[in-house]
N, C-alpha and C positions, 0 to 999 in steps of 0.2 A: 318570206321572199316572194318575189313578184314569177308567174306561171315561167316565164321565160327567162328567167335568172341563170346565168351559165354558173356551172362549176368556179369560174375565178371569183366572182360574185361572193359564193359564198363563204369561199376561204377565207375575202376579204373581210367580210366581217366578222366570221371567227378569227381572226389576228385583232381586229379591231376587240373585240370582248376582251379577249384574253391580255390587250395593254392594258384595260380599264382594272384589272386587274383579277376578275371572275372566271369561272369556266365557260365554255360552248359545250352547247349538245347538237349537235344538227343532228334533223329527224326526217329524213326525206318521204314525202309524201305519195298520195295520187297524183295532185297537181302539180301541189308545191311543196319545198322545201319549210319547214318550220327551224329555226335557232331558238333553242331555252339557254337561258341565262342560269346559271345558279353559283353562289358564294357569295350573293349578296345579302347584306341584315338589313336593305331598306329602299328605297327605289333608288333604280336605276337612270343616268342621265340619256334622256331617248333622244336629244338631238345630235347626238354623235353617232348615233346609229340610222336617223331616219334619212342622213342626206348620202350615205352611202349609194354606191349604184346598186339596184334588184330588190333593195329594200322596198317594202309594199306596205307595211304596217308594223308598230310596236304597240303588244298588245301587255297590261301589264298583268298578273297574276294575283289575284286578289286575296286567293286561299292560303292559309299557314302554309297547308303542301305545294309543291310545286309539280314533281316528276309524273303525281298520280292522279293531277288534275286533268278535265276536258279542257281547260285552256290551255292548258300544256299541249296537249294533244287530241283532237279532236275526234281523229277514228278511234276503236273500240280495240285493244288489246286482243290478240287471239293467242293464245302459247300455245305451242305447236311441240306436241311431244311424238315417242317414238312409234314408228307405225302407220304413222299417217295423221293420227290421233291429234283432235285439237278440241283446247277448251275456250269460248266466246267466240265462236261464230254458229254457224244453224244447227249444230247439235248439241244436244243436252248429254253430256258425260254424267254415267253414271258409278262412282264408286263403292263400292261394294265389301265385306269383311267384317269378323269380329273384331270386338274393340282391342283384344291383343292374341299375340300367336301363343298358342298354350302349349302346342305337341305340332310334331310334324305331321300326323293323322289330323287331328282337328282343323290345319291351316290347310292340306293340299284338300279335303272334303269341301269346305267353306270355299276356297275358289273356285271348285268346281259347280259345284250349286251358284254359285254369284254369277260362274262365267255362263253356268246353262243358263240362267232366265235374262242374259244381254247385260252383265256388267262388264266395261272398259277396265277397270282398276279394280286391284283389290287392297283396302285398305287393312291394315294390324299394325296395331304396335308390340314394336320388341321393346322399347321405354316406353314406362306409363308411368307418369306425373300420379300421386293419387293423393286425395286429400288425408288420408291416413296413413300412418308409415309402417301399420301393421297389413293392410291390402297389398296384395299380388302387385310387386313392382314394373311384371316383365321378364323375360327369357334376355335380356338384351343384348348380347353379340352372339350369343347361338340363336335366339330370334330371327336376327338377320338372316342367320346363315339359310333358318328355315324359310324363310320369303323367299329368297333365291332360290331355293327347290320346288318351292311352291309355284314362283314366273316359269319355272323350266318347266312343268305339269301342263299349265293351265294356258299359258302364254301372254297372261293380263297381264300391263305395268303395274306397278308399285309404288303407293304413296305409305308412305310411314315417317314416326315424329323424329325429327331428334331436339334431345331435352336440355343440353348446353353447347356451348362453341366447342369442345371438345368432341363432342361425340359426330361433330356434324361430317367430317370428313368420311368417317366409316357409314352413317346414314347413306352418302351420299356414293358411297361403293355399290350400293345394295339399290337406292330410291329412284325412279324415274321422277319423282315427285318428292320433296323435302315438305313436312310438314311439321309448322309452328304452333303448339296447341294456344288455346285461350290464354293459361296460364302464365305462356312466355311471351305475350303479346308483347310484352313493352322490356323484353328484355334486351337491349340495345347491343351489349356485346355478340349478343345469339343472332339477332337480326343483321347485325353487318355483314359475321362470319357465314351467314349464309347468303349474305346478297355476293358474296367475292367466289363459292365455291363453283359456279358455275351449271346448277342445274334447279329447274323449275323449283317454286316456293307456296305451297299452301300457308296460310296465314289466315289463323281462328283471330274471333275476333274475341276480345276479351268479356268475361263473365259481367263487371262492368264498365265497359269501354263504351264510351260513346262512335257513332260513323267517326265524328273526325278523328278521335283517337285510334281509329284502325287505320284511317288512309294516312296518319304522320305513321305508322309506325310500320305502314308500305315504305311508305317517301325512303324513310332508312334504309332498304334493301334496293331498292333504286338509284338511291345517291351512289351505294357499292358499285353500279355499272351491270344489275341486274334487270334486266326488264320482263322476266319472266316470270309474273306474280299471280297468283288467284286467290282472293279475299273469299273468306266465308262466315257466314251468318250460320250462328251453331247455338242461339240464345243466350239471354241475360238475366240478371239475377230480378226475380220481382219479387211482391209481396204476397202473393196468393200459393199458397202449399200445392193447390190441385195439381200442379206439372211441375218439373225438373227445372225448367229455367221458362222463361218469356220467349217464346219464339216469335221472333221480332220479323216478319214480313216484309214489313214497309221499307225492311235497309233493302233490301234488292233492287226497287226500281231507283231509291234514292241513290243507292251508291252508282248505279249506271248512268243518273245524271249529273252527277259531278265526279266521276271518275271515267276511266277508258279501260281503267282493269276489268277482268270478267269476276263474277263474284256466285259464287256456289252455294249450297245450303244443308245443314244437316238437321234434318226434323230430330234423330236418334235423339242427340243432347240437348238438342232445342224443347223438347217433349219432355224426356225420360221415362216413357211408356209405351210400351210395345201399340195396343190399340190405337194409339194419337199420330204414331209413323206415319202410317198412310195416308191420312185424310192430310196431314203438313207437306209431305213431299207433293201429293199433288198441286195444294196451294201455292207450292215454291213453286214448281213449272209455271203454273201457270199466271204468275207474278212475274215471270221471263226469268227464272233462274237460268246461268248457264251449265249447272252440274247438282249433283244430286252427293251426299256423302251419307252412307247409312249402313249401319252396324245390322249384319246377319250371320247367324251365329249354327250351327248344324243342328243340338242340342243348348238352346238358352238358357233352360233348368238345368245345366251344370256347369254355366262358363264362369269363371273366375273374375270378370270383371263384366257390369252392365248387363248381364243378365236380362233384366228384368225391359231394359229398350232396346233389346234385339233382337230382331224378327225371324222366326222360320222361315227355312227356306220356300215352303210353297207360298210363306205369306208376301214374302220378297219379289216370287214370281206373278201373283197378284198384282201387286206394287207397280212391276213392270207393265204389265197387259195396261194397268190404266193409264200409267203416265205416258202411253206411249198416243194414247187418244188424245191425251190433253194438248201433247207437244204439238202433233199435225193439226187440231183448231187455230193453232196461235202460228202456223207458219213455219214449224221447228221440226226434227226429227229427235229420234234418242240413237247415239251411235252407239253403233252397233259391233260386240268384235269381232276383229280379224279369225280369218279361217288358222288355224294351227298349222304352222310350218312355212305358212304363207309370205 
């Protein structure tokens, strides 16, 4: 729409989309107002739109995706969680946690170490997907229970998975953050039922998925009328044994230039090696990641799952000290958290 477009403006053209038969998004701006189209399977007729009054330009969307395009939307996605806390604008979030809660001693220790050396979140899972059905599944609804004891401790939000549409409402009792691991990337009924539940969405990106298959399989929880999504790069499968997966770098600056989601990084899985953590999380900063995801563990030689990529704590607090140089080079800060009780 045009900078001075009133309010009747733009209804008008939402009535007008929605005869043609599609939806409206109106997406109000700095300037201006943007209107996305979507339900359509093929282009849309733009002279019924361009002679409208306020109308300024019909721009068309080129990408499979729509919702989680920069043409969709130009600014840059910030979700804004509790506390103040936001992830894709000047600060770098830092999430922090073993890969799952094992005892209620091990999880409230682990947030405390995560929370002393400046972690926002603490990340564990109480469901854990695992490639073997003989591996440690998870605590999973007294998990939870223990994460909530754990926020009450320590006062960090809480990102943790949940593993089907089922599970996701109770996740979602417990998560300041819902998180989709790799494996459920493209799991369609999971993805909807969390774009509808109404609270922020981590979303791994698949083992091998390519970028656009992460950003369609955004678009899904978008399309639900969520817009509260954070994409993360957590590695993919290559041919070389030395490391855990391909920690793929170059999706960070790529996804921020064809997306407006913020997009995080977990060296942990991206590695699978306690020593290759640090030297990737810095990389990820300073390739502008907006968040950091990383498995730290109190004791690694006895944790029940990932052991072996997950950092001690003072190494964690190492971690921190540097990235916190890296972020003020490039214009960013690492936020920092809130005082307890505050």
């Amino acid at each position: 729409m045009k900078n001075d477009a009133p309010p009747a403006d733009v209804q008008r053209v939402v009535a007008v989309i929605e005869e043609m038969g599609f939806q409206a998004r109106p997406m109000p701006g700095r300037q201006r107002t943007t209107i996305g189209v979507v339900g359509n399977e093929g282009p849309v007729d733009a002279s019924r739109l361009l002679g409208l009054p306020g109308v300024r330009e019909v721009i068309p969307v080129t990408q499979p995706y729509k919702q989680v395009s920069r043409e969709w939307k130009s600014e840059s996605t910030v979700v804004r969680l509790a506390g103040g806390l936001a992830v894709g604008g000047d600060e770098v979030v830092v999430m922090a946690g073993p890969c799952s809660v094992e005892s209620e001693s091990q999880i409230i220790a682990a947030a405390q170490a995560v929370r002393e050396a400046g972690a926002t979140i603490l990340r564990a899972g109480a469901f854990k997907p695992r490639s073997s059905p003989y591996s440690f599944q998870g605590l999973g609804k007294a998990g939870l229970k223990l994460l909530a004891r754990a926020r009450e401790e320590s006062g960090l939000l809480i990102v943790t998975e949940a593993m089907d549409p089922e599970s996701v409402n109770e996740v979602a009792e417990v998560a300041d953050i819902i998180q989709i691991g790799a494996r459920n990337m493209q799991n369609y009924s999971l993805l909807k039922k969390a774009g509808r539940v109404g609270k922020p969405v981590l979303l791994k990106r698949g083992m091998a998925a390519t970028i656009q298959e992460l950003l369609l399989s955004a678009e899904y929880i978008l399309a639900e009328g969520n817009p509260d999504v954070i994409l993360c790069e957590r590695g993919i499968r290559g041919f070389d044994s030395a490391t855990r997966n391909l920690f793929d770098v170059t999706a960070i600056p790529v996804v921020h230039a064809t997306s407006h989601l913020p997009i995080i990084a977990d060296p942990s899985h991206g590695t699978g090696h306690r020593d290759m953590v640090i030297p990737m999380a810095r990389a990820a900063v300073a390739a502008g990641a907006d968040g950091l995801l990383v498995e730290v563990h109190p004791t690694p030689d006895r944790a029940l799952s990932d052991g072996a990529q997950s950092l001690y704590p003072e190494q964690f607090e190492k971690m921190m000290r540097e990235i916190r140089h890296i972020a003020d080079a490039i214009g960013r800060r690492i936020a920092e958290p809130a005082e307890l009780g505050a």
